[in-house]
C-alpha positions as CSV (number, residue, x, y, z in Angstrom):
1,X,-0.8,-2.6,-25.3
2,X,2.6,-2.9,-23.4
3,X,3.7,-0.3,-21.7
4,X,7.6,1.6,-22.3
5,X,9.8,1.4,-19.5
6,X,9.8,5.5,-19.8
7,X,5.8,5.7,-19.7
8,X,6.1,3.3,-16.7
9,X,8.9,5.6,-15.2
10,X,6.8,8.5,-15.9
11,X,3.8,6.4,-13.8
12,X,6.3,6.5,-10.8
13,X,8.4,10.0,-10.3
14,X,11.5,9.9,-8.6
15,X,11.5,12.3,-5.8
16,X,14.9,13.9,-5.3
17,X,15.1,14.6,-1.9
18,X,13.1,14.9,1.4
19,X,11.5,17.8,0.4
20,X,10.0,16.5,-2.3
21,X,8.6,13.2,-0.4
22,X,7.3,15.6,2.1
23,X,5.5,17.9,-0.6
24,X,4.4,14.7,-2.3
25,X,2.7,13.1,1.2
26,X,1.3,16.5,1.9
27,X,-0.5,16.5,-1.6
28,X,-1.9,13.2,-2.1
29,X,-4.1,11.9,0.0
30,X,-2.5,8.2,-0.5
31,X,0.3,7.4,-2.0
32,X,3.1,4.1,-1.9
33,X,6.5,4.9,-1.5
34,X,9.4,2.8,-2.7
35,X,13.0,3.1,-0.8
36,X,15.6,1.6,-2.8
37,X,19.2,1.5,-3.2
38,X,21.0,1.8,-6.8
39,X,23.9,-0.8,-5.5
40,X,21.3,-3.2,-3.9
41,X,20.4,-6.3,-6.1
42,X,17.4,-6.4,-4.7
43,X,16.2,-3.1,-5.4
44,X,17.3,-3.7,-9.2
45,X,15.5,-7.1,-9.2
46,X,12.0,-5.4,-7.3
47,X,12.1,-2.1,-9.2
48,X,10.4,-3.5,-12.5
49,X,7.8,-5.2,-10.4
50,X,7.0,-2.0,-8.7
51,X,7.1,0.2,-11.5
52,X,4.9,-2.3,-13.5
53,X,2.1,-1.6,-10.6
54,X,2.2,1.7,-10.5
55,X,1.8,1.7,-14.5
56,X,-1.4,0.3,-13.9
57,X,-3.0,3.5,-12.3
58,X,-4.3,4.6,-9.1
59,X,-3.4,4.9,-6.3
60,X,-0.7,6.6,-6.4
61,X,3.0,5.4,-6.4
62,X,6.5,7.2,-6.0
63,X,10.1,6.3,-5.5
64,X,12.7,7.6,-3.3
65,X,16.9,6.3,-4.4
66,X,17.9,6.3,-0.9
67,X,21.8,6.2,-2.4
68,X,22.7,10.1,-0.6
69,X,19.9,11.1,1.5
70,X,21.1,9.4,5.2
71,X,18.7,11.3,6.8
72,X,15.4,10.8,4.8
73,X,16.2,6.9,5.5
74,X,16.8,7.3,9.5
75,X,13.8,9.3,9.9
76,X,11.8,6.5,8.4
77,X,13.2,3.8,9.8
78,X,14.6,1.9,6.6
79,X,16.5,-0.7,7.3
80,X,16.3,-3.3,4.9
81,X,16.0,-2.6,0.7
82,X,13.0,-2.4,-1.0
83,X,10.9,-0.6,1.4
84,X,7.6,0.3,0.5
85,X,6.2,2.9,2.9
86,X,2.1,3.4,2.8
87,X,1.2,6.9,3.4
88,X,-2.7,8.2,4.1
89,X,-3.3,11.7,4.8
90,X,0.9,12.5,5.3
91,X,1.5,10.0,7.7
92,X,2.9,6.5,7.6
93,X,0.3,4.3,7.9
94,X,1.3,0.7,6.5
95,X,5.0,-0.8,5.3
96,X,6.2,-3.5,3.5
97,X,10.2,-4.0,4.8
98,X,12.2,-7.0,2.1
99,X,13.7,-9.1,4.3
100,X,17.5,-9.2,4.3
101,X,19.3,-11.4,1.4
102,X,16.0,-12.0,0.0
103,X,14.2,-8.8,-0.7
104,X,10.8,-8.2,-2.0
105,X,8.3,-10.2,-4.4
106,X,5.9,-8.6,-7.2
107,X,3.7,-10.9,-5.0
108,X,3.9,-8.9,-1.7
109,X,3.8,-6.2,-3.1
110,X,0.2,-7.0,-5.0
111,X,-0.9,-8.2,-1.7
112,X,-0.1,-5.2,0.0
113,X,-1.7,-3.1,-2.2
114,X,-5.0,-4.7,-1.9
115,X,-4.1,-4.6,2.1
116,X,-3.7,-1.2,2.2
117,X,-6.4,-0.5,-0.4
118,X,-9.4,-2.1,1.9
């Protein structure tokens, strides 16, 4: 059965703000974190992909519109979009930076998860 883009939303909350990324590292005990820009084509282009894994079920997977939050993206270090951070027991433990002018793959992004999930 296929999935709705609103049940695979649903699969992936949108955290708001910093706060919210912090409470959500703090209360799982692993989760992926996507960085991405609402003006970047690559983000728009990567967004299905990632969404479409975290449909799929555990582990767990959030998303972070790094549009207005300047902060949030200096503190981690994002540099390029899509960024997906790893996080393991509140701490950044794994990342998957796009490269510039190309982005990230549904691919990579499979391969990381296994990666990080070993």
């Amino acid at each position: 059965m296929k999935m709705s883009r609103r049940e695979k939303t649903e699969s992936c909350p949108l955290l708001r703000n910093g706060e919210d990324l912090e409470t959500a590292i703090r209360e799982l005990d692993h989760v992926f974190v996507l960085f991405y820009a609402s003006w970047c084509p690559f983000s728009r282009m990567f967004l299905p992909s990632f969404l479409d894994q975290a449909a799929r079920g555990e582990p767990c997977y959030r998303r972070v519109l790094a549009d207005e939050d300047e902060a949030l993206i200096r503190k981690y270090g994002i540099e390029v979009y899509p960024t997906v951070l790893f996080f393991r027991h509140g701490r950044v433990e794994k990342r998957l930076d796009g490269l510039f002018h190309v982005g990230l793959s549904q691919g990579q992004l499979v391969d990381f998860v296994e990666y990080c999930s070993s």
